[in-house]
N, C-alpha and C positions, 0 to 999 in steps of 0.2 A: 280864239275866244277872248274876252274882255280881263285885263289882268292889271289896271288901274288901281293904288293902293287905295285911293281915297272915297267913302263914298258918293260924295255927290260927283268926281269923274267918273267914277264906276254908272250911276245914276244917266249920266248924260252921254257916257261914251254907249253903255247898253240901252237907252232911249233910240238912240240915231242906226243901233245893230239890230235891234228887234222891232219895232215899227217899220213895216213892210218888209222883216227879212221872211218871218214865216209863210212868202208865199207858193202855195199853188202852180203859181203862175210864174212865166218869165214877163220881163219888159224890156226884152232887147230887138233894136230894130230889124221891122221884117225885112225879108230878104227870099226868092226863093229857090230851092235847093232842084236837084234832081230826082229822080225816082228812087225812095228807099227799100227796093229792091233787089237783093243777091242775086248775082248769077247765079244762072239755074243749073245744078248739079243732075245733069242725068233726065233732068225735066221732073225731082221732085216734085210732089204736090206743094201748094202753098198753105203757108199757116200767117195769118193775118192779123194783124194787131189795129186797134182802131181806138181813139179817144184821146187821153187825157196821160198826163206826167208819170201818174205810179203804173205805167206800163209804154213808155215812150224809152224809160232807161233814166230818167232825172236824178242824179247824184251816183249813179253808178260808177262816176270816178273816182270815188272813193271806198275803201275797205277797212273800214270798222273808224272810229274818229280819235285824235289823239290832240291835247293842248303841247307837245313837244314839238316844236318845228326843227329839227334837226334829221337829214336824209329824209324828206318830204314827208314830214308828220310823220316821223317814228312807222313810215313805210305803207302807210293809210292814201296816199295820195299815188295814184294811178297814172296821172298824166306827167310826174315827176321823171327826170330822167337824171342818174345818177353823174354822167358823164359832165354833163352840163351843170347840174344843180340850179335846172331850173322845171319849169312847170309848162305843157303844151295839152291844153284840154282837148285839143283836137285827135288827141291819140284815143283819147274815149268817145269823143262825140262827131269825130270826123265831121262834114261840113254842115250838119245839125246846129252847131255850135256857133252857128253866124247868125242866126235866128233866134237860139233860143228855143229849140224845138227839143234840142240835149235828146237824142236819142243814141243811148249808149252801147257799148259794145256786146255789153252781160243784159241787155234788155231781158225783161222774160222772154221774151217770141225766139232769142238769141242764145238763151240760156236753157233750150230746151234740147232733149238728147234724143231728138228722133231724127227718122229720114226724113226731111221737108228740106223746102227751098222758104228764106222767112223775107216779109215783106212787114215789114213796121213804119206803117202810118202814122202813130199816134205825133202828138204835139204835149210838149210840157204848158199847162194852160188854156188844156183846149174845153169849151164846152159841147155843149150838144149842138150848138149852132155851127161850128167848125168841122164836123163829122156829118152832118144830114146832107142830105140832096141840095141842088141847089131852089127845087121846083117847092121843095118843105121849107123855105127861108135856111137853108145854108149857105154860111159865108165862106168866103175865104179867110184864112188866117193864120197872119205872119209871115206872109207873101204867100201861102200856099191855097192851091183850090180844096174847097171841101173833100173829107176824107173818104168817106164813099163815093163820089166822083172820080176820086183817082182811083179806086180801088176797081171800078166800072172797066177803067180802060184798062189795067196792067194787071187784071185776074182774065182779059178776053182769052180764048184757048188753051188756057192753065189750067190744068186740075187743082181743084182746090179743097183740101183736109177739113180745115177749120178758121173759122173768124173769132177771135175774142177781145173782148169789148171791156173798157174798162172809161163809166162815163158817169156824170153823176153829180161828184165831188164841188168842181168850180160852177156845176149850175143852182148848188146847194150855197156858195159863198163861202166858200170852208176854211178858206185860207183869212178872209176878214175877220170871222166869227174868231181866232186861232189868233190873230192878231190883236183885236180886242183883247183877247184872255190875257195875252203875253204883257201889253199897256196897261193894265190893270196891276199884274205883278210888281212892273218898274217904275208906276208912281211910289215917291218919293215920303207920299204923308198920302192915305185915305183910300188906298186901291184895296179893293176888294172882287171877289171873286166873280168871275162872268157869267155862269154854270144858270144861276136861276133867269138873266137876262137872255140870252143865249140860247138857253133851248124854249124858250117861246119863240124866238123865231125860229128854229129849226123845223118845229112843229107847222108853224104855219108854211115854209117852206119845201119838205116834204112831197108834199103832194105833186106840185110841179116837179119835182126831179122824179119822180115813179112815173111822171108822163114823158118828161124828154125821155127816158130812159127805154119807155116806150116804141116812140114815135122814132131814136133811135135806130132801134132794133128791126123796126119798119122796112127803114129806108136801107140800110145792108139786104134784109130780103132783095127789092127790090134792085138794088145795083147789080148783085150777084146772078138776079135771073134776067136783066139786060145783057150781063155779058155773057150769057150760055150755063149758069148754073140754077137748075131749076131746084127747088126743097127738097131733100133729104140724098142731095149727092154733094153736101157739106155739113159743117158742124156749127152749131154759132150757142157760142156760151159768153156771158154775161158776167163779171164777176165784180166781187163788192173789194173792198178795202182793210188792209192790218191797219190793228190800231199802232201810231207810231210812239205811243205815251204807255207807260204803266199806270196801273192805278197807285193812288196815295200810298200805301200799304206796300210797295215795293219800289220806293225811289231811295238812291243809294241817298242822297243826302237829305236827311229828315226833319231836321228845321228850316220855314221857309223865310230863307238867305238867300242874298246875290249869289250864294257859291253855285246856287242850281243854274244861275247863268253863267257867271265867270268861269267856271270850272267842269259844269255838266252838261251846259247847252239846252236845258229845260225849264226854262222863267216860267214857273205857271203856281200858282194855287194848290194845296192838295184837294179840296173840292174841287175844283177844275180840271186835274190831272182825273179824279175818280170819274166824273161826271163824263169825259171824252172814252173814257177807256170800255167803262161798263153803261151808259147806255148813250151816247151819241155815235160811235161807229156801231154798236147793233143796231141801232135805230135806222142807220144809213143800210146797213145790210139787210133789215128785214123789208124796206121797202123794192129794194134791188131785186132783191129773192120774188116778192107780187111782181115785177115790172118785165122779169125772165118770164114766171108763170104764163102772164098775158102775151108777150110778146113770143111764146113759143121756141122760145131759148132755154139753152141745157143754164143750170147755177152755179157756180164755185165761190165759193163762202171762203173768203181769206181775211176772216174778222179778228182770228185767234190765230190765226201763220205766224206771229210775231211772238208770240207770249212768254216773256221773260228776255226776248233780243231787246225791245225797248230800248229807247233812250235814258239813260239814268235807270235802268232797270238793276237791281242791287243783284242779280245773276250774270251781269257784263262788266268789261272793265276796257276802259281806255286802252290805246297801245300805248308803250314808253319804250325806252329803252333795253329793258330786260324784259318787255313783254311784247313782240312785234305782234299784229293783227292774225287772228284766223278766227273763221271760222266757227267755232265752238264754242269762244268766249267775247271774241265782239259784240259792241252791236252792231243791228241790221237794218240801221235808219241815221242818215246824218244829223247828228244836231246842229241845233239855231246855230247857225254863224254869222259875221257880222257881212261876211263877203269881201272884207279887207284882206288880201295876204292869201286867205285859207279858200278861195273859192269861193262862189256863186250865192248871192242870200236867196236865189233862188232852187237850192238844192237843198235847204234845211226842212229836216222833217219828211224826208222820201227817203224811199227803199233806196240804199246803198248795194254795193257790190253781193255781198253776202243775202242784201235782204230780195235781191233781185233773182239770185240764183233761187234761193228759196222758192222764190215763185213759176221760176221756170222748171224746176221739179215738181210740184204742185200742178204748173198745167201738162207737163209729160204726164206724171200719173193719172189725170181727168183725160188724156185724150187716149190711156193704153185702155181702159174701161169703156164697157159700152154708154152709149147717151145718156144721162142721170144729171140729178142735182146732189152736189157733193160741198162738204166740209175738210179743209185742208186745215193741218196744226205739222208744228215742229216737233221732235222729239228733244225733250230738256236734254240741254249738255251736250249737247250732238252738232253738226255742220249743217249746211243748206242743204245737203243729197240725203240727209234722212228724213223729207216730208213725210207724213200720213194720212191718207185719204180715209173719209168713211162717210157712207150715204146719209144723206140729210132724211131722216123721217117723217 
C-alpha cells in the first residue's frame, strides 16, 4: 500500500496506484497456453468453469492482505517462498500467468470437495465475447480461442456434471465505473462521489448484460450437445457476484481519509461504498437471476457470500505479526494495490484465497442439492467451509 508521509506524494503516488489498478481485467500480453484440464482421475466427470476473473482464480495468490512486508506480507502471499525470500506467482497461477488469464490453484471449480475431474476455462477479463461461439461473434482472447469452443473439443466423450458460468461483470464495465469512483476519492480539491453518475449508466447498461448473459448461456447448450452432451445429462448454473466493499456503516476507518487507501486498500466515498454494496451488486444479481430464468440455467446468488469478509470490513483485520492470516478473521477480497512490490494491480478487489474457497464450498453445496435457484452467505466468525445454502423464493 502507499505509505508516503506527505499529502500531495500520498496524492500522486495513490493517483498513478489506483487509476487503472482496480481492474477487472488483466493487460498482460497474450500468449496461448494449453488445455486447463486436470488429468482425469478414474475418468471423473467434469465440472467446468467458463467466463470471467471472479471465478478463473484472479488474486487467489493471496490469503487475507497485510501492509507488513516481512516473511511475504506477514504470510498473506502464496507465491512467497521462505527459502529464497522471494515471490514466484507461477506456484498459484502456473502457466496462466504469462497471459494474464491468473487461473489459480484455489479456483472455485478447484476448491470444490467432490469427485470431478476440473476443467477451468475462465480468463481474468474475459467478457461474453471471449466465452460465445465463434459462429455468435466469439473472439479469441489473450491468445486463446473462445471458451465454449474449447470446451466443444475437450468435454468430446467426457462425462460431464456441471458447467458454471460466471459472465457479466466486464460486459457491464465494472471495473471502469470502480475506477471512476476510486479517481473521484483521490482528487486532491473537488472529488465527489460517483454513486448518482454511475448508476445511470449502470441502468442504461443492464439490459445488454442480461442479454449477453443470455445468449451466453445459449452457446454452452450448444457446444455441449456438439460434443455428445444433449440437455438434462449436465448441470449449467449461472452465478452473480460478492460484493467486494462493505457498506459505509461497516468500514473500519470512518473518516474519509487517505488512510482508506494508504492503509485499507479501499479509496472510495461512503455513499459510494453504500451505493456498490446495497444496490449495484443486487442490481447485477437480480438481472443475472432473469438471464438463468431465460436461459434455463440452475441460479447461485453469491451477492451476500462475503458479508462482513469485505474489504475494510470493521469484522476483518489485516495479518501482522502477531496476527498471521486465516480464515475467520481475514479478509476475502484483495485490496486496491498499487502493483509495485505487492503484486498484480490486477488482482485488487477479487476473491482472494479464503474468498475463493468460500465459493468453492458454496458451489459443492448447490451441486450435492438437486437443480434449484439458490442463495449462498457465510456464517459470521467462521472459515470458508462454513457456507450456507437456502432456496431463493
Amino acid at each position: 500500500m502507499i505509505t508516503s508521509p506527505s499529502r500531495r506524494s500520498r496524492t500522486l503516488a495513490a493517483a498513478a496506484a489506483t487509476v487503472c489498478a482496480l481492474t477487472v481485467s488483466g493487460a498482460l500480453p497474450a500468449s496461448a497456453s494449453a488445455s486447463r484440464a486436470e488429468p482425469a482421475a478414474a475418468e471423473a466427470p467434469l465440472l467446468v468453469s467458463l467466463g470471467d476473473s471472479f471465478i478463473s482464480g484472479e488474486a487467489g495468490r493471496w490469503a487475507g492482505n497485510s501492509n507488513v512486508s516481512a516473511n511475504g506480507y506477514s504470510g498473506t502471499d502464496r507465491a512467497w517462498d521462505p527459502a529464497t525470500d522471494k515471490s514466484d506467482p507461477y506456484r498459484v497461477y502456473g502457466s496462466s500467468y504469462d497471459n494474464g488469464c491468473n487461473r489459480s490453484d484455489v479456483a472455485e471449480v478447484q476448491s470444490v470437495t467432490l469427485d470431478v475431474s476440473r476443467l477451468n476455462l475462465a480468463c481474468s477479463g474475459a467478457t461474453s465475447k471471449a466465452v460465445l461461439l465463434p459462429e455468435s461473434g466469439g473472439k479469441p482472447f489473450k491468445g486463446e480461442r473462445s471458451q465454449t469452443r474449447e470446451m466443444e473439443d475437450v468435454t468430446a466423450g467426457r462425462a460431464v456434471r456441471a458447467v458454471v458460468v460466471s459472465i457479466g461483470g466486464n460486459d457491464l464495465g465494472f471495473s471502469d465505473i470502480i475506477t471512476d469512483c476510486a479517481s473521484e476519492f483521490l482528487k486532491p480539491f473537488g472529488g465527489e462521489p460517483c454513486a448518482p453518475e454511475a448508476a445511470q449508466q449502470v441502468a442504461q447498461r443492464l439490459p445488454d448484460v442480461r442479454q449477453a448473459a443470455v445468449n451466453t448461456l445459449a452457446d454452452v447448450r450448444t457446444a455441449l450437445g456438439r460434443a455428445g452432451h444433449p440437455a438434462g445429462s449436465y448441470r449449467l448454473i449461472l452465478q452473480s457476484y460478492p460484493s467486494p466493499l462493505p457498506d459505509a456503516g461497516r468500514i473500519r476507518y470512518a473518516a474519509e481519509t487517505y488512510d482508506r487507501l494508504r492503509y485499507g486498500g479501499c479509496p472510495f466515498f461512503d455513499k459510494d461504498l453504500s451505493w456498490a454494496h446495497d444496490e449495484l451488486v443486487p442490481d447485477i444479481s437480480s438481472v443475472l437471476a432473469d438471464a438463468a430464468d431465460e436461459g434455463g440455467a440452475e441460479f447461485l446468488d453469491l451477492s451476500r457470500s462475503f458479508e462482513g469478509r469485505e474489504v475494510c470490513s470493521t469484522s476483518t483485520r489485516q495479518a501482522d505479526a502477531a496476527h498471521p492470516p486465516a480464515g475467520d478473521t481475514s479478509e476475502w477480497v484483495r485490496f486496491v494495490t498499487s502493483g509495485i512490490g505487492q503484486g498484480q494491480k490486477q488482482e485488487s478487489l477479487h476473491p482472494n484465497r479464503y474468498g475463493q474457497q468460500a465459493l468453492g464450498t458454496c458451489l459443492t453445496l448447490q451441486l450435492e442439492q438437486p437443480s434449484g435457484d439458490r442463495r449462498c452467505t457465510n456464517t459470521p466468525g467462521r472459515g470458508p467451509a462454513t457456507m450456507r445454502l437456502n432456496s431463493i423464493d
